[in-house]
C-alpha positions in Angstrom: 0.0 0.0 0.0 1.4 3.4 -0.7 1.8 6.4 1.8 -0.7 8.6 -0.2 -3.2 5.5 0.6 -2.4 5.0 3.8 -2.7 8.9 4.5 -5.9 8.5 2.9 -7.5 5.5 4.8 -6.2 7.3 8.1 -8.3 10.2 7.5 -11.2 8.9 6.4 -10.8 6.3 9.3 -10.3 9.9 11.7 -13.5 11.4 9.7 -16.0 8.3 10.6 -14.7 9.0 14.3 -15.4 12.0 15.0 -18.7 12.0 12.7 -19.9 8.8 15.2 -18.9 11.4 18.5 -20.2 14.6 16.4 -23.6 14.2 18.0 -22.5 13.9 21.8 -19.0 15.6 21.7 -20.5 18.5 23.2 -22.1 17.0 25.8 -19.0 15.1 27.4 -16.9 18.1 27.0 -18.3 21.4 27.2 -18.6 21.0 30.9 -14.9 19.6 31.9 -13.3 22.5 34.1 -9.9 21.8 32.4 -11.2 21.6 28.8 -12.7 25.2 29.7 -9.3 26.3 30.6 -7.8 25.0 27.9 -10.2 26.7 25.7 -9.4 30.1 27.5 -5.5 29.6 27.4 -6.3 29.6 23.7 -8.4 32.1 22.7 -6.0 34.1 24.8 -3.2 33.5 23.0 -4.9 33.9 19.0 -6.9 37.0 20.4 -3.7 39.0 20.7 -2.8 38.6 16.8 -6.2 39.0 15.3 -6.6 42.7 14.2 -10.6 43.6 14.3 -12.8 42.1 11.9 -10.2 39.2 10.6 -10.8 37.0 7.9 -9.9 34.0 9.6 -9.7 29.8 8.4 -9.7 27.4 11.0 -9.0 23.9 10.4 -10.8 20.8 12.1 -13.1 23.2 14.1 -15.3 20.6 15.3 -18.4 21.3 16.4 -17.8 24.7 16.1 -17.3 26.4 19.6 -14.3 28.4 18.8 -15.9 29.8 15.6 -18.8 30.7 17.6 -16.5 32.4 20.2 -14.5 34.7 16.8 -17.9 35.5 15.0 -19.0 36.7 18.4 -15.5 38.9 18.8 -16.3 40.6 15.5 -14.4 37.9 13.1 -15.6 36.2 10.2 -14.5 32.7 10.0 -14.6 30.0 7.3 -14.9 26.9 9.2 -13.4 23.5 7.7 -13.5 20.0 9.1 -13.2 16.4 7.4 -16.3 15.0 9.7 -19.3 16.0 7.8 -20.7 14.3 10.9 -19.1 17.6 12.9 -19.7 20.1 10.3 -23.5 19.2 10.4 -23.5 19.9 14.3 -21.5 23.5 13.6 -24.6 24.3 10.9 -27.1 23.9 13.2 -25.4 25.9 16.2 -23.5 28.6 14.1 -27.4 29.7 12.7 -26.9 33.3 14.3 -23.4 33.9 12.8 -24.5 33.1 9.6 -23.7 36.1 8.3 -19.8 35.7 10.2 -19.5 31.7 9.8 -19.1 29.5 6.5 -18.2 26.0 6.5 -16.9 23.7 4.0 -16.0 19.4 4.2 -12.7 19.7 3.4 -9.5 17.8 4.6 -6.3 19.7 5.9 -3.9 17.5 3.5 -5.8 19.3 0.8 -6.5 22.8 1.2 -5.5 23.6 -2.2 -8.9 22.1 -3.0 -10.9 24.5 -0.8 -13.5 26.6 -2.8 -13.2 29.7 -0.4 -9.1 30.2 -0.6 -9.4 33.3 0.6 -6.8 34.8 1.4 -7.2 35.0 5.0 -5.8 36.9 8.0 -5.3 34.1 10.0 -5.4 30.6 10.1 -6.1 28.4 13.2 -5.9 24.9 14.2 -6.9 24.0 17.9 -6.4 20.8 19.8 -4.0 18.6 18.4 -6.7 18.2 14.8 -3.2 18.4 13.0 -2.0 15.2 15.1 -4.3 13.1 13.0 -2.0 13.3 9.9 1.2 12.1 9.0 1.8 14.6 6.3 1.7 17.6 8.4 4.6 19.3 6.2 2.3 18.7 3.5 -0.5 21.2 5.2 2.4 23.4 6.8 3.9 24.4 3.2 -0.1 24.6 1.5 -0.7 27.9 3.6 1.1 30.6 1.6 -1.1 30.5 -0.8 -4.2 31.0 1.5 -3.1 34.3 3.3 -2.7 37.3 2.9 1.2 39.0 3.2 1.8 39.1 6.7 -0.7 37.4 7.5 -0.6 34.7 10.8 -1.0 31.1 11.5 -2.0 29.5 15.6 -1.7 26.3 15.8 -2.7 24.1 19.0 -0.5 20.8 18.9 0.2 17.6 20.8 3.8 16.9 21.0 6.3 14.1 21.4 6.5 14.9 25.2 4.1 15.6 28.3 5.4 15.9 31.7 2.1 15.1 33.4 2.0 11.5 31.0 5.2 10.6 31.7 4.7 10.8 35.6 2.1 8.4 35.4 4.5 5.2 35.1 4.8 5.8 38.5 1.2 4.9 39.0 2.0 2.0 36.7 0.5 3.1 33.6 3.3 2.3 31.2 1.7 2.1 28.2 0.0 5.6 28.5 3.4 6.9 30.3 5.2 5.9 26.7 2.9 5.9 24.2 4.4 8.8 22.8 8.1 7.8 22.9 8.6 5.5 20.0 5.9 7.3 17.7 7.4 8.1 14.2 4.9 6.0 12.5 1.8 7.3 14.6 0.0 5.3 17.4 -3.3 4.2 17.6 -6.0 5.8 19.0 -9.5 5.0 19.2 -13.2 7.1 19.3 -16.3 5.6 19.5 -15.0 2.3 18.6 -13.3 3.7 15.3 -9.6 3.3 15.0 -7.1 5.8 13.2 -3.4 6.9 13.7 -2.5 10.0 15.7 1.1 11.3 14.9 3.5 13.8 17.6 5.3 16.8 16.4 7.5 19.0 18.5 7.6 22.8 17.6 10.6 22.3 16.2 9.2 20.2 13.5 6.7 23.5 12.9 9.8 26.2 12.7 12.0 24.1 10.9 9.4 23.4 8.0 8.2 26.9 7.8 11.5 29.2 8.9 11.9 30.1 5.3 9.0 32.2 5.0 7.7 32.5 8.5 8.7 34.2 11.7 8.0 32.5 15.4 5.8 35.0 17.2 5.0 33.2 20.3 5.3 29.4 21.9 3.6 28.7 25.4 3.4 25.0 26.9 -0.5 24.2 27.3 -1.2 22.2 30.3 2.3 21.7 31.5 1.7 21.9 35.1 -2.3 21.8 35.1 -2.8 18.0 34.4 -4.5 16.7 31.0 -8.3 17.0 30.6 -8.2 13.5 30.7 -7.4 12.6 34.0 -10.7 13.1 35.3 -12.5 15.1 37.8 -9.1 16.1 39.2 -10.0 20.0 39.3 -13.4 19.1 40.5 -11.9 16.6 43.4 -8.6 19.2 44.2 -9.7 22.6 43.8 -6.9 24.3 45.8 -4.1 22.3 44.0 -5.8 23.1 40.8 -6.1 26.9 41.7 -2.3 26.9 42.4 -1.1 24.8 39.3 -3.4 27.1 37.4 -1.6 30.1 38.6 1.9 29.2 38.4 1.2 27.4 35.1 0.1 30.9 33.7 3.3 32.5 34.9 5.5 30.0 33.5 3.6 28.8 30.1 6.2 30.5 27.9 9.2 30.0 29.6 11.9 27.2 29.5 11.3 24.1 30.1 8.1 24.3 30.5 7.0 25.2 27.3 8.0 22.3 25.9 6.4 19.8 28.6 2.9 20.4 28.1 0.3 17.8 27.0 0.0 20.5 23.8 2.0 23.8 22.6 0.2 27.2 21.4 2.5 28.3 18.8 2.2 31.7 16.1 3.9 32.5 13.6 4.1 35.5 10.8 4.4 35.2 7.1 7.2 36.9 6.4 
């Protein structure tokens, strides 16, 4: 089988996932405390690069709660995603941004097929989406032709390395612990009992592949010392320690090491 098929079977395998959770993705996460501050840590970050009234294409955006959040901010937002499952779900709920938010079924590997190109402000990828391909490069090096000059990209990755993960072999959990040493050729995840490949990229891979034409604005470790969403209930059970990891991890999100041990990294960068 060839990489271009693999790639291929991967995403539609990634597509059928998150179309089967599309209907009740909302429901298991809009309430999780830590999911709420990762969502906050975010629009943080992208707020302070968007200029008013930014033309803006975000990739994988789900069921559509971060569009929502820019189209309320002023923003107009063309809203891709390769789940028709999760697109359908962003139709129905993005009804009063109409005017602000259009969507399109369209995979990130190939943008150059998009029938709104733009060119855009900005374009934005949150919560690892990007982790579901193995030809990331491939949709790193198709941006310049969708913005404008100068314009920015944010992208929210998972990378080869998460503090928090590794510390749980000492609960025993090796295979969680590991899972992403030993990853080149993507590991296995699962959703809703469909199966697909999920591939980690440190930000070096991201500067490296586009320091010819792009600057680094800004790189901040996401959840580096507040623990991943999915160790559950721990805000809810620990408010204090929460409160404090919260705190110093706000301090310390864009400074060394920390920045790199997060279970995801905010990074920006500027076309050149």
């Amino acid at each position: 089988m060839t990489n271009i098929s693999i790639a291929t079977n991967n995403e539609a395998s990634a597509a059928d996932a998150f179309t089967r959770q599309s209907a009740v993705f909302d429901q298991i996460y809009l309430g999780n405390t830590i999911i709420n501050y990762k969502r906050a840590r975010v629009r943080q970050h992208i707020l302070q690069y968007l200029a008013p009234g930014s033309n803006i294409l975000e990739l994988n955006s789900g069921t559509g709660e971060d569009a929502i959040y820019l189209a309320n901010e002023g923003h107009k937002i063309h809203a891709t995603d390769i789940s028709g499952g999760m697109q359908q779900v962003l139709e129905k709920k993005s009804v009063p941004f109409r005017h602000r938010i259009s969507f399109e079924t369209c995979s990130f590997t190939q943008l150059d097929q998009l029938q709104n190109r733009g060119p855009f402000d900005h374009i934005f990828s949150n919560f690892g989406g990007l982790n579901c391909t193995g030809e990331l490069q491939k949709v790193l090096l198709s941006f310049d032709k969708l913005l404008k000059p100068g314009g920015k990209v944010t992208l929210v990755i998972i990378p080869g390395f998460c503090l928090w993960e590794t510390l749980l072999v000492f609960k025993g959990k090796f295979k969680t612990a590991f899972r992403r040493f030993f990853s080149s050729k993507g590991r296995t995840a699962h959703i809703e009992g469909a199966y697909f490949k999920c591939y980690y990229y440190n930000p070096s891979f991201i500067i490296n592949t586009l320091q010819q034409s792009y600057k680094v604005l800004s790189l901040e470790g996401l959840c580096t010392l507040v623990p991943p969403s999915y160790i559950e209930g721990f805000a809810e059970k620990h408010p204090k320690a929460y409160n404090f990891l919260k705190n110093k991890e706000d301090k310390l999100k864009d400074k060394r090491p920390w920045k790199y041990m997060g279970d995801y990294f905010i990074i920006s960068l500027q076309k050149k």
